[in-house]
N, C-alpha and C positions, 0 to 999 in steps of 0.2 A: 504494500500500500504506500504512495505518494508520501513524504515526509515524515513513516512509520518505519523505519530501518529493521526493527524488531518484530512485525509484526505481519504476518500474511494469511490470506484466505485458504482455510481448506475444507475442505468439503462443507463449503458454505458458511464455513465457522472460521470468525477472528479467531486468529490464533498467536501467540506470541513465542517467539525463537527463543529456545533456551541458549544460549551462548555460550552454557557452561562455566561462566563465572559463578561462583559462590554468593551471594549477597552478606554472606558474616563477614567477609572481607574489608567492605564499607570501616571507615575509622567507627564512626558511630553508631553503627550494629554490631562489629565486633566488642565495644565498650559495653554495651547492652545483655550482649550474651554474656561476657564475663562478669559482670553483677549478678547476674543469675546464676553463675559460679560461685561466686562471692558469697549471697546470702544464702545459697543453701545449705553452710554450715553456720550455723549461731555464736559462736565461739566467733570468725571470721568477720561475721556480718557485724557483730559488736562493736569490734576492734575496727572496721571500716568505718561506724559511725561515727567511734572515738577520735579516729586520726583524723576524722574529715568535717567534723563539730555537725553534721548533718542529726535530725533528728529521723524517726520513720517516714513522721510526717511532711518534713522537710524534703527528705528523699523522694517519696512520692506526688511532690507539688514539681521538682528540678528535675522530673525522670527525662523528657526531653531536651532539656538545655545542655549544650556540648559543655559548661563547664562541669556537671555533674559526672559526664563521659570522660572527657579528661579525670579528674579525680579519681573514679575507679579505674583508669588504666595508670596514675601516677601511682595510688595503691600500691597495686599487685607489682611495680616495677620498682619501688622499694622495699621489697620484702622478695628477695629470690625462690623461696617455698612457694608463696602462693605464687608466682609470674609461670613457672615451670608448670606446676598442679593446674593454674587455669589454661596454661596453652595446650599441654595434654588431653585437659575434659572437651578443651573446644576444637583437638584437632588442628593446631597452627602452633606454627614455630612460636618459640618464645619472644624474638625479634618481632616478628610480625604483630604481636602487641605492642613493643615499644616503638613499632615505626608506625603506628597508628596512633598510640599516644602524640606526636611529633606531628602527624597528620591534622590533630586537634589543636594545635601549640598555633601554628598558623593562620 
């Protein structure tokens, strides 16, 4: 389709090319998913709140604002245990968090 690079007809039906990129890739989707790393242990999620003065509810007003996403990839990228532990649960190098963080920096 005209000005749709991604997307074509098939058998009558929009359809959309997967390209095979990943979308966790994204600086601010991968920050995303590793918060959901983050709080799913209690112990972590604490200690996230503590270092980042965030409250729960705080957390869940800033969940879209890249400075929240920054913060939980500054996180995990000072603390080497969890940077390794969340690039493992999410499948990506442990770089590829801090070059996302650095993505957000920008």
């Amino acid at each position: 389709m005209e000005g749709y690079p991604n997307v074509y007809l098939y058998n009558g039906l929009l359809t959309i090319i997967n390209t095979g990129e990943d979308s966790v890739k994204d600086a601010s989707a991968l920050a995303l998913a590793a918060l959901g790393w983050v709080l799913a242990d209690e112990r972590r999620a604490h200690r996230f709140l503590d270092l980042t003065g965030l409250s729960p509810d705080g957390l869940r007003e800033s969940i879209g604002e890249v400075s929240t996403h920054r913060a939980v990839l500054d996180f995990l990228s000072q603390h080497e245990p969890d940077l390794l532990g969340a690039a493992q649960a999410l499948d990506v190098a442990p770089e590829t968090l801090v070059a996302a963080r650095k993505d957000l920096i920008r």
